[in-house]
N, CA, C and O of each residue as an XYZ file, in Angstrom:
292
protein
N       0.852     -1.165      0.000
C       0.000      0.000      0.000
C       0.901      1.232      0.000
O       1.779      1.405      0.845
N       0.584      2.231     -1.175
C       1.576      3.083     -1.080
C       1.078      4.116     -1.203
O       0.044      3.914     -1.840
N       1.200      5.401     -0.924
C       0.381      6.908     -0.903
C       1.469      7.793     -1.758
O       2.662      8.095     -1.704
N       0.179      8.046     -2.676
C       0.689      8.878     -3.321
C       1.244     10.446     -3.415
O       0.487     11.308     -2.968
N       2.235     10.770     -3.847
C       2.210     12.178     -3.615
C       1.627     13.401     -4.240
O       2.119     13.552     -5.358
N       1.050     14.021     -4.039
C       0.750     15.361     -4.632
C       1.096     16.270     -5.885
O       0.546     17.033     -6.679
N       2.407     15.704     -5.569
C       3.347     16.507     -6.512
C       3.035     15.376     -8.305
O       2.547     14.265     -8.510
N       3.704     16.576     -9.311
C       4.606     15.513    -10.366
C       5.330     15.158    -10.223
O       6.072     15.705     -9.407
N       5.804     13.804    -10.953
C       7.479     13.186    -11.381
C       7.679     14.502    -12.437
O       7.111     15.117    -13.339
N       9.050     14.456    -11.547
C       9.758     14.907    -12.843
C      10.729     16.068    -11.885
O      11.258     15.796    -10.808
N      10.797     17.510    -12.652
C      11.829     18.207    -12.326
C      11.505     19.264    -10.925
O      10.647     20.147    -10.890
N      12.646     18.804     -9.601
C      11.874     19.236     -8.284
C      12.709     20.157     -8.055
O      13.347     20.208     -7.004
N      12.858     21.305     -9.331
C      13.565     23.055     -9.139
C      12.415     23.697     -8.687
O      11.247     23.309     -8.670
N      12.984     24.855     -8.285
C      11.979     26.111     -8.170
C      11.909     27.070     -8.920
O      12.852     27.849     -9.054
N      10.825     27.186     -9.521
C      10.272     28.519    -10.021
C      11.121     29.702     -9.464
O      10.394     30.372     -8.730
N      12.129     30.114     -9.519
C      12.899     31.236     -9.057
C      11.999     33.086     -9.623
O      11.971     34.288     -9.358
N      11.665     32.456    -10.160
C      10.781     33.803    -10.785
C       9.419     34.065    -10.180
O       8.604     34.986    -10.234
N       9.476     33.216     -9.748
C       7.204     32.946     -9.177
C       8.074     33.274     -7.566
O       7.283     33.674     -6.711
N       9.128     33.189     -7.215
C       9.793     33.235     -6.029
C       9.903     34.570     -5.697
O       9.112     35.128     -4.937
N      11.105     35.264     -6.374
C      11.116     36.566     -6.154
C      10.220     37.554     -6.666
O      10.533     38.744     -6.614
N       8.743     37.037     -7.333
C       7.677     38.040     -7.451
C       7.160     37.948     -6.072
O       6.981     38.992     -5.444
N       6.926     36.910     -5.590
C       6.013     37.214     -4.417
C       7.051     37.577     -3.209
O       6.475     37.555     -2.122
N       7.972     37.796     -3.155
C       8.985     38.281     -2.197
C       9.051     40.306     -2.592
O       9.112     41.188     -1.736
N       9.017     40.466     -3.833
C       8.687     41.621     -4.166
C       7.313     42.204     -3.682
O       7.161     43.219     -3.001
N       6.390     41.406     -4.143
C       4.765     42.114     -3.454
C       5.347     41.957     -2.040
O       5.238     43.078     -1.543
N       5.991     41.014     -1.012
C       5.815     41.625      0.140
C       6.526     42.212      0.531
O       6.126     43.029      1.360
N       7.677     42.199      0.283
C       8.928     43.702      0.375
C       7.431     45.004      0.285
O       6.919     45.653      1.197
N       7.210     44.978     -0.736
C       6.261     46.257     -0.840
C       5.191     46.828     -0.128
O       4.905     48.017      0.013
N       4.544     45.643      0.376
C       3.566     45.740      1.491
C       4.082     46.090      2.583
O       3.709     47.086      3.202
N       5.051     45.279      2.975
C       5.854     45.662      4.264
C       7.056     47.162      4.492
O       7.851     47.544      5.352
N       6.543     47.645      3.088
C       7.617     49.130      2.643
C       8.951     49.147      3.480
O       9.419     49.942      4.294
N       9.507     47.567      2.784
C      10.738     47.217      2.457
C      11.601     48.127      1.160
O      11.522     47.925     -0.052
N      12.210     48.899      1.698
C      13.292     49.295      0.280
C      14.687     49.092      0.581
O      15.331     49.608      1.494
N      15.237     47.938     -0.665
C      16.731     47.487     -0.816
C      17.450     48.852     -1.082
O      17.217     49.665     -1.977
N      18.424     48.902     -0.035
C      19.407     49.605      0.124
C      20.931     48.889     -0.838
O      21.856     48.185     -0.433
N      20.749     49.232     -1.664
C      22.154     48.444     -2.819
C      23.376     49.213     -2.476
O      24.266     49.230     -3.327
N      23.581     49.931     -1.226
C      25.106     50.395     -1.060
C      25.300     50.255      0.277
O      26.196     50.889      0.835
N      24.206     49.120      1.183
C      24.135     48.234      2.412
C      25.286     47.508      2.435
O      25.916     47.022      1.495
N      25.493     47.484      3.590
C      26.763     46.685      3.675
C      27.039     46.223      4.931
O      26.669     46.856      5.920
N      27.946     44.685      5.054
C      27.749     44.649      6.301
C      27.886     45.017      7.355
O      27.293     44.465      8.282
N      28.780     46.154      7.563
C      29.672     46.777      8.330
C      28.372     47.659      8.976
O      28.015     47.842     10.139
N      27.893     48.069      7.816
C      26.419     49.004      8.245
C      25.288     48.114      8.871
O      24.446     48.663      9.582
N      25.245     47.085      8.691
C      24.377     46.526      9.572
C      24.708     45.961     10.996
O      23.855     45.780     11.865
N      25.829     45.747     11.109
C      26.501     45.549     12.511
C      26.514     46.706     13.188
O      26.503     46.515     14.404
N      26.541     48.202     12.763
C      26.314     49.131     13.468
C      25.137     49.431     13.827
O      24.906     49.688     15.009
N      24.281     49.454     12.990
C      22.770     49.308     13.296
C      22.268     48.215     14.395
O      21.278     48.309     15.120
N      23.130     47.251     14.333
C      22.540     46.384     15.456
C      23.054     46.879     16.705
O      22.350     46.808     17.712
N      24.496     47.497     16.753
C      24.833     48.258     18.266
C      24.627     48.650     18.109
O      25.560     49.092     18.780
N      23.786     49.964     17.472
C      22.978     51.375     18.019
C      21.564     50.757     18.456
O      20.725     51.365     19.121
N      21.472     49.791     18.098
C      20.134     49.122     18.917
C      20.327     48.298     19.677
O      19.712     47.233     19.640
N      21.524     48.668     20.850
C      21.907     47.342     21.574
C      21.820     45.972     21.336
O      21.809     45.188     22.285
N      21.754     45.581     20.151
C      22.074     43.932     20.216
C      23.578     43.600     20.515
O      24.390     44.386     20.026
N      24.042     42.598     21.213
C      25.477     42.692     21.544
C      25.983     41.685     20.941
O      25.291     40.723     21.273
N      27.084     41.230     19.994
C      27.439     40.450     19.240
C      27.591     39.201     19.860
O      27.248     38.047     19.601
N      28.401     39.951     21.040
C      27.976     38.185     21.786
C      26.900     37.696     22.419
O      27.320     36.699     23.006
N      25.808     37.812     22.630
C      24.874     37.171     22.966
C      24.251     36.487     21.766
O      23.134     35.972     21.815
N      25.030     36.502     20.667
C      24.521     35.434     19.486
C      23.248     35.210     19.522
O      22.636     34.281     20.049
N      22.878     36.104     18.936
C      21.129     35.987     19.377
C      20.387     35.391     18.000
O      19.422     34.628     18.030
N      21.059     35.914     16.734
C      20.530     35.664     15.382
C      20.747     33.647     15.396
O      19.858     32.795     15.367
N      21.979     33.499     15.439
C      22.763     31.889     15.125
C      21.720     31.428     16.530
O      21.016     30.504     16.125
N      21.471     31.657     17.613
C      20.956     30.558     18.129
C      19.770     30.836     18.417
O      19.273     30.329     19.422
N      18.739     32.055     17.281
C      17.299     31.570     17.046
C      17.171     30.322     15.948
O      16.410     29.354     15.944
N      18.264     30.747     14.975
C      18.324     29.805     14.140
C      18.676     27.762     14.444
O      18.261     26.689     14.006
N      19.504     28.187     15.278
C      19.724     26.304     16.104
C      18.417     26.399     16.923
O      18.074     25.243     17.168
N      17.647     27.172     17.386
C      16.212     26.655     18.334
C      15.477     26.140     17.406
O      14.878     25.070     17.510
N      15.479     27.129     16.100
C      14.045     26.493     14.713
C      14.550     25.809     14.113
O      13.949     25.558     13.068
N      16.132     24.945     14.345
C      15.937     24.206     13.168
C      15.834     22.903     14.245
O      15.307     21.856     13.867
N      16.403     23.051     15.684
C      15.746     21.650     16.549
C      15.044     21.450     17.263
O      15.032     20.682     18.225
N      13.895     22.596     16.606
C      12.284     22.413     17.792
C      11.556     21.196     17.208
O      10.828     20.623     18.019
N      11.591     20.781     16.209
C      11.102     19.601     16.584
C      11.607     18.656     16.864
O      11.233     17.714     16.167
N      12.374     18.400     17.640
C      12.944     17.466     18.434
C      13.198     17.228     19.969
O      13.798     16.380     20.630
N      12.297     18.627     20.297
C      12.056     19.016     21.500
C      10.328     18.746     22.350
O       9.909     18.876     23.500
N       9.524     18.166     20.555
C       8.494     18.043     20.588
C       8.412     16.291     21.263
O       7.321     15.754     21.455
């Protein structure tokens, strides 16, 4: 007995274009505007003028909580 999947056989790329349209509508909704002379240096300052402190690694270990919450389940 075997369940089928949803999907087609065949090619399991992404639409990269159907991708960054709908990343565009919500950039826009959310009046997101790309800064193209951003850099990282500028965003590390932005994070200490908003007290985030580099070491309290706060970004890297939201990221290790969501990638092993379910395993906590």
């Amino acid at each position: 007995m075997g369940i089928q999947s949803g999907t087609q056989p065949g090619s399991k790329l992404l639409d990269k274009r159907a991708l960054q349209k709908v990343v565009a509508e919500l950039d826009e909704r959310m009046g997101f505007v790309q800064d193209p002379t951003a850099t990282a240096e500028m965003a590390q300052a932005m994070m200490l003028a908003r007290g985030i402190r580099p070491e309290d690694r706060f970004l890297s270990s939201e990221i290790l909580r969501m990638r092993h919450e379910h395993e906590q389940e």
